[in-house]
C-alpha positions as CSV (number, residue, x, y, z in Angstrom):
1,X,-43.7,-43.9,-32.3
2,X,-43.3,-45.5,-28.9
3,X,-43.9,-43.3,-25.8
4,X,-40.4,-44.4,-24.8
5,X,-39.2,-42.4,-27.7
6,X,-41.8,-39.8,-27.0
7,X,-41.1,-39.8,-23.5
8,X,-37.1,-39.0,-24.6
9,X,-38.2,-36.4,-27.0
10,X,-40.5,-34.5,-25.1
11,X,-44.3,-34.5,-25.1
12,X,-44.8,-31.0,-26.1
13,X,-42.7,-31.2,-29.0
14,X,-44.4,-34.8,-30.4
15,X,-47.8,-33.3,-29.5
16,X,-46.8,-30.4,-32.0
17,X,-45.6,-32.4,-34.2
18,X,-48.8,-34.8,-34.5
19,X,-51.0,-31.4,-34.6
20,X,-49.9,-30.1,-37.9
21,X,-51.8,-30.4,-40.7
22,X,-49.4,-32.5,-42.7
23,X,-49.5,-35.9,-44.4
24,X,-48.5,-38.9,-42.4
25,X,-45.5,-39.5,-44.2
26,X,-43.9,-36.1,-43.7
27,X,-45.2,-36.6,-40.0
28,X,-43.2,-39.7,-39.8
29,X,-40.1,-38.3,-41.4
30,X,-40.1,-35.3,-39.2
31,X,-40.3,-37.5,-35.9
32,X,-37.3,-39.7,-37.3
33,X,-35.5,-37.1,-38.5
34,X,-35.8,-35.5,-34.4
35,X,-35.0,-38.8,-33.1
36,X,-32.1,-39.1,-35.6
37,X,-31.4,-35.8,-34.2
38,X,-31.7,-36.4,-30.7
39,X,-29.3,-39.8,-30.6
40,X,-26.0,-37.6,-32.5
41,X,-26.6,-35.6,-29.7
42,X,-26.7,-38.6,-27.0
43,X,-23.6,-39.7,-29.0
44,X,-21.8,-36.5,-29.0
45,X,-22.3,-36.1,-25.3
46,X,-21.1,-39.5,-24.5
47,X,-18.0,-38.8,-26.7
48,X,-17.6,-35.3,-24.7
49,X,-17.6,-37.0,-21.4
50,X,-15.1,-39.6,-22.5
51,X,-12.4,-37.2,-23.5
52,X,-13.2,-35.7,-20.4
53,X,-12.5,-38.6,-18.6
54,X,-9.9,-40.3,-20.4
55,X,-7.9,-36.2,-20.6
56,X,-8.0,-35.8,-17.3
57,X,-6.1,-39.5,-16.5
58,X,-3.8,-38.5,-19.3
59,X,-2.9,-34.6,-19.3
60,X,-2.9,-34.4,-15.0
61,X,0.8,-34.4,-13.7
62,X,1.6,-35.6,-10.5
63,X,2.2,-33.4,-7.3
64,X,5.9,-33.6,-6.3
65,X,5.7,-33.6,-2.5
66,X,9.1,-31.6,-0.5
């Protein structure tokens, strides 16, 4: 795994990860099953923030000024 991805992830977590006393292949799947992991939550974020943005042109009313 890159140490971009690693960096994202967190080093204390991959350094956990690579000290169990597994095979490589269930290593590898548990990395890319955390990175899996780790970009639905980028995308649900980014989905959050757009209803946020987009709601709050849509649902705000304008101020009538007397």
């Amino acid at each position: 795994m890159s140490t971009k991805y690693e960096a994202k992830i967190g080093s204390a977590i991959y350094t956990r990860i690579q000290s169990l006393h597994i095979s490589e292949v269930k290593r590898k799947r548990a990395l890319d099953a955390l990175y899996e992991a780790n970009l639905l939550v980028d995308g649900l974020v980014w989905v959050a923030k757009k209803i946020e943005r987009i709601g709050g042109r849509l649902f705000l009313k304008p101020a009538l000024k007397h």
